[in-house]
TORPA-4810 file (N, C-alpha, C, O; in nm, 3 decimals):
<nodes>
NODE_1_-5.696_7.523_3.246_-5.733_7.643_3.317_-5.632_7.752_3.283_-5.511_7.733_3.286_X
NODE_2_-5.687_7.860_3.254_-5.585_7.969_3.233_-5.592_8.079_3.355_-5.691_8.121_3.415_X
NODE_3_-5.505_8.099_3.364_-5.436_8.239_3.446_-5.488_8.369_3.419_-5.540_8.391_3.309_X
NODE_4_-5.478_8.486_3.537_-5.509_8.637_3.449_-5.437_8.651_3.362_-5.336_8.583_3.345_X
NODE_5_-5.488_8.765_3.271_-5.423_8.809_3.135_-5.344_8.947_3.248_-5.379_9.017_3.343_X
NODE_6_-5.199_8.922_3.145_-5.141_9.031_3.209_-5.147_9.160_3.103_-5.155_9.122_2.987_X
NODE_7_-5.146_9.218_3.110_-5.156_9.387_3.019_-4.955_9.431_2.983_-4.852_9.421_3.049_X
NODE_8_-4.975_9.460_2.899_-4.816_9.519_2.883_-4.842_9.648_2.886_-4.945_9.709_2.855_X
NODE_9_-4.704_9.696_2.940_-4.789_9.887_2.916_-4.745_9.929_2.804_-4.629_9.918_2.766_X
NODE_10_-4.853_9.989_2.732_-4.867_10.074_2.646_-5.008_9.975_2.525_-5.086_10.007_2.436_X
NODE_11_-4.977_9.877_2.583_-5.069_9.774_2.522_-5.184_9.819_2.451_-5.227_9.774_2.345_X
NODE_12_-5.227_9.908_2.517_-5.359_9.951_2.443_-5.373_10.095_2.403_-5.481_10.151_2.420_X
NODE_13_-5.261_10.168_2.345_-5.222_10.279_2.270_-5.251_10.183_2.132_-5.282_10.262_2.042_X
NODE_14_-5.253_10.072_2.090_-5.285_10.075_1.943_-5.096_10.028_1.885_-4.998_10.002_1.955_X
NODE_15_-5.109_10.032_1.763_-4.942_10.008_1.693_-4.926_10.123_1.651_-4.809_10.127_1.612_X
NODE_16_-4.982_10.241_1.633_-4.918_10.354_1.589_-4.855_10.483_1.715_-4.819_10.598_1.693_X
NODE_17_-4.861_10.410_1.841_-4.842_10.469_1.995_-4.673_10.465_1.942_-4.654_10.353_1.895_X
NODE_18_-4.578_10.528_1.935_-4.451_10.489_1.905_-4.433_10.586_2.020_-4.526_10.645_2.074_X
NODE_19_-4.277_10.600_2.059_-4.220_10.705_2.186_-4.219_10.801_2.170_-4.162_10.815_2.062_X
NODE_20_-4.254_10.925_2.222_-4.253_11.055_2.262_-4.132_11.099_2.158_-4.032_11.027_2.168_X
NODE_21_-4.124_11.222_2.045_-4.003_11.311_2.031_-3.999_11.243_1.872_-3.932_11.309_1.792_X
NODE_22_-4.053_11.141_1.827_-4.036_11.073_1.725_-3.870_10.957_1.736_-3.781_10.946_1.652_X
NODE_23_-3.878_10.908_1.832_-3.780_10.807_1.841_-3.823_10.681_1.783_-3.939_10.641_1.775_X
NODE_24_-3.737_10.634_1.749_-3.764_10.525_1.657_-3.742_10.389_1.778_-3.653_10.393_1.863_X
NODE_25_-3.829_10.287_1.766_-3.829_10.168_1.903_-3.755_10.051_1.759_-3.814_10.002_1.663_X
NODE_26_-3.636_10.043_1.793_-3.601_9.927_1.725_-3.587_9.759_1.860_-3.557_9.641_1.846_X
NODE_27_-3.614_9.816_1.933_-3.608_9.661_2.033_-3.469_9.685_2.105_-3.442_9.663_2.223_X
NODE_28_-3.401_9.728_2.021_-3.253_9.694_2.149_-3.260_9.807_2.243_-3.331_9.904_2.215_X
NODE_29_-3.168_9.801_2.394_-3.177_9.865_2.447_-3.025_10.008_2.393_-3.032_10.130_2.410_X
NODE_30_-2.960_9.963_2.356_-2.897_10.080_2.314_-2.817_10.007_2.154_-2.734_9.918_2.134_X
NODE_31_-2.910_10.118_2.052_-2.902_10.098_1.935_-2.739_10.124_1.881_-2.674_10.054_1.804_X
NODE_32_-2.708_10.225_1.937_-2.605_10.263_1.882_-2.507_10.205_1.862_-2.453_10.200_1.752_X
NODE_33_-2.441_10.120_2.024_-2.357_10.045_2.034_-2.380_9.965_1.962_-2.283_9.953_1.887_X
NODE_34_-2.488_9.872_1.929_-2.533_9.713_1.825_-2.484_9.785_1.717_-2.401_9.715_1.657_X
NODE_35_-2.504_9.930_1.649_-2.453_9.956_1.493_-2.311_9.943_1.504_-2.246_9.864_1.435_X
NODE_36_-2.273_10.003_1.571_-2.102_10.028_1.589_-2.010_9.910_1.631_-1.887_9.908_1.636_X
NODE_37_-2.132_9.781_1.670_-2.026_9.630_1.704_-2.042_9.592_1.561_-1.943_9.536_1.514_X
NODE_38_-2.173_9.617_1.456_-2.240_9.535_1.353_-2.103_9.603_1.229_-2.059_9.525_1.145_X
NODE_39_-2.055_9.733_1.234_-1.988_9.778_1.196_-1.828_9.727_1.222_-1.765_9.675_1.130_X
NODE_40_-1.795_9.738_1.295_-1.720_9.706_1.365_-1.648_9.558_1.371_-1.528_9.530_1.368_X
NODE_41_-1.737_9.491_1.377_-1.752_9.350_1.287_-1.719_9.274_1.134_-1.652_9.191_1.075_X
NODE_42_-1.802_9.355_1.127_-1.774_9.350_0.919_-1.661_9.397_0.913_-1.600_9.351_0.816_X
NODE_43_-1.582_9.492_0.993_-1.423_9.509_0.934_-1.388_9.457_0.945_-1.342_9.410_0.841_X
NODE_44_-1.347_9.367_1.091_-1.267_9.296_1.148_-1.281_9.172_1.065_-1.188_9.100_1.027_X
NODE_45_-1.400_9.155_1.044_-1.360_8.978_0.958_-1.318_9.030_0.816_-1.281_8.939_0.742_X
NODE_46_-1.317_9.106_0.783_-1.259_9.163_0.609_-1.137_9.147_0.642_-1.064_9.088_0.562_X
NODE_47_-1.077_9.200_0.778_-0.914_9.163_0.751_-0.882_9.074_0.787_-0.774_9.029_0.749_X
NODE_48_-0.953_9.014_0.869_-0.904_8.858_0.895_-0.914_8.808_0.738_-0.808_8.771_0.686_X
NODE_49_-1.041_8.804_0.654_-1.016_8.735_0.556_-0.942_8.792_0.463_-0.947_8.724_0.360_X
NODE_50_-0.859_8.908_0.449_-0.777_8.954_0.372_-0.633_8.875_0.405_-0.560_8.817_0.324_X
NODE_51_-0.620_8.886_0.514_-0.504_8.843_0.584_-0.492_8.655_0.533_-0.399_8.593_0.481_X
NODE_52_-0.584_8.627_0.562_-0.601_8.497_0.527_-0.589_8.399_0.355_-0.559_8.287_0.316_X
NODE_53_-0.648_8.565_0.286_-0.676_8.543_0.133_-0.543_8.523_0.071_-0.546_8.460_-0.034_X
NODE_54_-0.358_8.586_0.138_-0.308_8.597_0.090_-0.199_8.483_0.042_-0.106_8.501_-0.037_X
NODE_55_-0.235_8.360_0.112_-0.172_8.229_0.036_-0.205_8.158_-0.039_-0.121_8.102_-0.109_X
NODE_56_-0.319_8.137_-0.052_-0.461_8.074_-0.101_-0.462_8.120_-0.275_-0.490_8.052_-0.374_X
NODE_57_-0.408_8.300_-0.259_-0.425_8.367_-0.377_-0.331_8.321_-0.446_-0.353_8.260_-0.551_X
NODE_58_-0.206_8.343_-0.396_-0.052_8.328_-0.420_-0.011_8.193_-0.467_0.076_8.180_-0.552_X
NODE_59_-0.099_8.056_-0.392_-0.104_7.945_-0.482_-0.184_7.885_-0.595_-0.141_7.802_-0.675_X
NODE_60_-0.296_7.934_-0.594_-0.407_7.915_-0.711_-0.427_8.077_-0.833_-0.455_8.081_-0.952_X
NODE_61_-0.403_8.164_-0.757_-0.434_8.248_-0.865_-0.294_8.259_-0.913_-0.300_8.303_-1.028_X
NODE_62_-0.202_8.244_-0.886_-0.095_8.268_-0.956_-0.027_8.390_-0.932_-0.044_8.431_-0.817_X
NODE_63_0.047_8.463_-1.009_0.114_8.556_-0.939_0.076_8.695_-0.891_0.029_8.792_-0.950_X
NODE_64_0.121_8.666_-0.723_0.056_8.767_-0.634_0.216_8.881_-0.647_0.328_8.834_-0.626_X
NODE_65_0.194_9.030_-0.684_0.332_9.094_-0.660_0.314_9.124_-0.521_0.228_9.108_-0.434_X
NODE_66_0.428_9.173_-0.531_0.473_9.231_-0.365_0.365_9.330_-0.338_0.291_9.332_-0.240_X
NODE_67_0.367_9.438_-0.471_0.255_9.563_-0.498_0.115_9.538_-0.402_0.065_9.607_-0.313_X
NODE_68_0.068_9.386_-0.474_-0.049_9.344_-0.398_-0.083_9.308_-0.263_-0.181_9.325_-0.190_X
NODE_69_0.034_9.250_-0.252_0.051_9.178_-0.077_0.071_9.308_-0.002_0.020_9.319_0.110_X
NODE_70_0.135_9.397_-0.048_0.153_9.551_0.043_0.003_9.597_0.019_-0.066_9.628_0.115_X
NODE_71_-0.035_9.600_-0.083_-0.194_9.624_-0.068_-0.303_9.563_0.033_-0.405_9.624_0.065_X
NODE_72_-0.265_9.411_0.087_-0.348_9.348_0.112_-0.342_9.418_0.270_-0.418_9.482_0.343_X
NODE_73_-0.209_9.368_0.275_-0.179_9.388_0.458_-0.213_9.517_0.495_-0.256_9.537_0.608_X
NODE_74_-0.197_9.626_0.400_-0.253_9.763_0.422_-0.408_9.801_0.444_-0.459_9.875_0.528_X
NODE_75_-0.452_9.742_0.364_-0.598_9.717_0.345_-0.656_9.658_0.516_-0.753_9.707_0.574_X
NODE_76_-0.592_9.575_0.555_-0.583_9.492_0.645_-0.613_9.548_0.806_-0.690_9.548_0.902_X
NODE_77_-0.498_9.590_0.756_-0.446_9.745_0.925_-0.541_9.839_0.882_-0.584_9.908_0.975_X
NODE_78_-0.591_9.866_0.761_-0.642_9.995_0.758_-0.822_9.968_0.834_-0.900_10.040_0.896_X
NODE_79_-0.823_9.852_0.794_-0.973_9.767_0.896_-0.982_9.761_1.022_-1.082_9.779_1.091_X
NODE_80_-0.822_9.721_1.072_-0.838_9.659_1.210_-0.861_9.824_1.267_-0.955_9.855_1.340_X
NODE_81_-0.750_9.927_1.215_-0.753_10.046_1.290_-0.959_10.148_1.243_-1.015_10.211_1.333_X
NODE_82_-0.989_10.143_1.177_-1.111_10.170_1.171_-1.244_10.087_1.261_-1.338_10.154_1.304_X
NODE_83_-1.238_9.933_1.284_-1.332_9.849_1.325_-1.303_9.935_1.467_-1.396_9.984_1.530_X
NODE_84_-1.136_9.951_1.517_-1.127_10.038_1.663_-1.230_10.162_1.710_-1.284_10.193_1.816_X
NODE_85_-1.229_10.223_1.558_-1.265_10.369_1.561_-1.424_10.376_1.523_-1.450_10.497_1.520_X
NODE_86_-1.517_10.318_1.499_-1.650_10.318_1.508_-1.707_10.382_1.559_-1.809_10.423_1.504_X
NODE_87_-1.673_10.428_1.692_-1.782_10.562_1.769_-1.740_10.666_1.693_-1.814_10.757_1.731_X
NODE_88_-1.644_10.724_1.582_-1.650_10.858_1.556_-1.727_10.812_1.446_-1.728_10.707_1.382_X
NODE_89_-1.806_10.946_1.441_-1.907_10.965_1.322_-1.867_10.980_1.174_-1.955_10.986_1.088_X
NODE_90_-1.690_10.989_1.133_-1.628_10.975_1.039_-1.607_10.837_0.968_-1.601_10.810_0.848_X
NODE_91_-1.598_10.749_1.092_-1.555_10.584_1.063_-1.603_10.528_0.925_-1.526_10.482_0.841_X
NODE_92_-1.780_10.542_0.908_-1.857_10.486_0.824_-1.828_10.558_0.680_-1.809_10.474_0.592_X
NODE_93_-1.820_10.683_0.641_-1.767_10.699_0.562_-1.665_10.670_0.521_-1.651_10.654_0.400_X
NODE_94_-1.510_10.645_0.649_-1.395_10.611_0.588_-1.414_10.479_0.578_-1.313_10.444_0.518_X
NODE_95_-1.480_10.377_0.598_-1.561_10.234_0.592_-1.579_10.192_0.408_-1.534_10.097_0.345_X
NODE_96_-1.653_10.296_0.370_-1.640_10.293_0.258_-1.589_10.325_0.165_-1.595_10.278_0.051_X
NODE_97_-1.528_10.415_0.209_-1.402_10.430_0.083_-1.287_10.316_0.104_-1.227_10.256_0.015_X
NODE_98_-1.273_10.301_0.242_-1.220_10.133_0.218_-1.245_10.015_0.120_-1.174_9.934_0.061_X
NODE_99_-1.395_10.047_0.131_-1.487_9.908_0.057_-1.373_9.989_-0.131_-1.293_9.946_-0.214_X
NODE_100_-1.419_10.068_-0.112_-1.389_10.158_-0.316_-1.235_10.112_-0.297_-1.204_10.016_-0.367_X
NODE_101_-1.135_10.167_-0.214_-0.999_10.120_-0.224_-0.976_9.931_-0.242_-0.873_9.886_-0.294_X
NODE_102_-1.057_9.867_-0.206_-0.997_9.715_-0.262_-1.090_9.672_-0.371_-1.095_9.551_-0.396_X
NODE_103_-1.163_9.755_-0.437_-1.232_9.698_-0.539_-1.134_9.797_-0.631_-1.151_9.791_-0.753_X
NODE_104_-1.043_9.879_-0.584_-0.985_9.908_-0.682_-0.825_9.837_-0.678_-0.751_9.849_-0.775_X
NODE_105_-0.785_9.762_-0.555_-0.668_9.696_-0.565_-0.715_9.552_-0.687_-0.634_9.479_-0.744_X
NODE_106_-0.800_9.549_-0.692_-0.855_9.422_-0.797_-0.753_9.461_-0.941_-0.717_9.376_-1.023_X
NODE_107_-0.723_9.589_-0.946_-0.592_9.613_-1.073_-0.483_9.529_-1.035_-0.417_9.471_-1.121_X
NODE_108_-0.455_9.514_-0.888_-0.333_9.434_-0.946_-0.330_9.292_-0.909_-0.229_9.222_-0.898_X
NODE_109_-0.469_9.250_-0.887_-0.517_9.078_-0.937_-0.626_9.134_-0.908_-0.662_9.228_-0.837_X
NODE_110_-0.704_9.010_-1.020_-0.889_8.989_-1.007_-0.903_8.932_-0.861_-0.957_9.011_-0.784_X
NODE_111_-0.868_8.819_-0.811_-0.909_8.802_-0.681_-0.968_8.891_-0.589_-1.079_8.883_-0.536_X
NODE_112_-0.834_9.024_-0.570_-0.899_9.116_-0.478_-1.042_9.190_-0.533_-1.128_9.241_-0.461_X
NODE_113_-1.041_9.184_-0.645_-1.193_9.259_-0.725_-1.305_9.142_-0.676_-1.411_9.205_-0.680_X
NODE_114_-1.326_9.052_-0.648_-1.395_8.985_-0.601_-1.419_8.966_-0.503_-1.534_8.939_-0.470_X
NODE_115_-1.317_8.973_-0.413_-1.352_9.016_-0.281_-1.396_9.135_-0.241_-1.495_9.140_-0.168_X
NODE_116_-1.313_9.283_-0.292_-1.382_9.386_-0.289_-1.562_9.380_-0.347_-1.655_9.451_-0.308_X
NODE_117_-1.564_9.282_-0.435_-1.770_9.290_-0.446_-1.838_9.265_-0.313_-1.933_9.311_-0.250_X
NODE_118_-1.713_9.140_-0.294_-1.799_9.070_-0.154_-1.821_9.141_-0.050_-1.925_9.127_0.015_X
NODE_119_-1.730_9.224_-0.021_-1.649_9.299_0.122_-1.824_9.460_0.099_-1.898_9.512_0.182_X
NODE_120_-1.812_9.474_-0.035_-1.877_9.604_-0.054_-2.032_9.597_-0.024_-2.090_9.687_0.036_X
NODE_121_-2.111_9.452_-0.084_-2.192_9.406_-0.036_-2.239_9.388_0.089_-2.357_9.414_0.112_X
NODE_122_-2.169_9.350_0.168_-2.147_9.333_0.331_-2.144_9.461_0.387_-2.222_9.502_0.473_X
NODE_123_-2.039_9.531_0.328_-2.101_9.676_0.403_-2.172_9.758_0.378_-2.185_9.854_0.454_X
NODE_124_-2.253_9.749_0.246_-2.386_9.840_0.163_-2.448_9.773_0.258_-2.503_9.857_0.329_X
NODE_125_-2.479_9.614_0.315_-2.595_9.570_0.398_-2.587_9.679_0.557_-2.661_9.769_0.595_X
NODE_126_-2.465_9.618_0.619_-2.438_9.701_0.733_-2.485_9.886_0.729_-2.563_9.930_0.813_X
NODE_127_-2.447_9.940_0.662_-2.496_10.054_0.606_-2.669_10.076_0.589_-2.719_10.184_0.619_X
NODE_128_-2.743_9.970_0.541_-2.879_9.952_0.514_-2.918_9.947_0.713_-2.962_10.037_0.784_X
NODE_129_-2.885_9.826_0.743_-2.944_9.833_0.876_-2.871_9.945_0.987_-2.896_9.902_1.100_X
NODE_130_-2.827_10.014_0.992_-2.762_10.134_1.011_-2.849_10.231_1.017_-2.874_10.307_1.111_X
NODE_131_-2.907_10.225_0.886_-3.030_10.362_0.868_-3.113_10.286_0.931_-3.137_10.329_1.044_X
NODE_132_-3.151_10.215_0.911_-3.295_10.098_0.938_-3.332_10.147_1.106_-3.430_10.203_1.154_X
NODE_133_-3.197_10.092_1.167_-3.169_10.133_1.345_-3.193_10.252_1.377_-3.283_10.279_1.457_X
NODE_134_-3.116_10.345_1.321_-3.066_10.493_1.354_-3.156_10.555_1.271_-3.183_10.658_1.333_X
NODE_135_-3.215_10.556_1.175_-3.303_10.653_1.117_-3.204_10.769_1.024_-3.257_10.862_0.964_X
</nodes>
């Protein structure tokens, strides 16, 4: 035996009924904040794994200079203090020139050039669903 059918509102506007003003309905209740944790996120684990990358490198890749390790930890702080700063509308751009600054520390080992692919990837995606959300 089944139950009444319940109606959702707007249910029968059709799929092209979207919200008043041309707002975009992505499902969450506040988009912005989800970009700015999703953002926000991807830094924070870049420096954790930067931070992390730097023994790992130092015993298998061979020689890490000081040059690099000041690169890394810089790179590092320069994440944690940006993942902070996400609500200003500057962040995402300085986000990526982050991503360009360790694909260019890869000069003073390949390692970091490989991670900078990885790191750049991750945030070209974040960046993709960014627009996707926000329009």
């Amino acid at each position: 035996m089944t139950g009444p059918v319940e109606e959702r509102p707007g249910a029968a506007d059709g799929p092209d009924s979207g919200p008043a003003s041309g707002e975009r309905r992505s499902g969450l209740r506040n988009p912005e904040k989800a970009v700015r944790g999703l953002g926000a996120g991807a830094l924070a684990l870049e420096a954790l794994v930067l931070l992390l990358a730097i023994q790992p490198i130092r015993v298998l890749g061979g020689d890490l200079s000081g040059a690099a390790i000041a690169a890394i930890v810089g790179l590092a702080v320069a994440c944690v203090v940006l993942a902070g700063r996400m609500g200003r509308a500057w962040a995402w751009n300085a986000g990526t020139v982050l991503q360009g600054l360790l694909l260019l520390s890869g000069l003073l080992h390949w390692s970091l050039f490989g991670l900078g692919i990885i790191f750049a990837l991750v945030w070209a995606y974040a960046l993709h669903v960014r627009r996707v959300i926000l329009g």
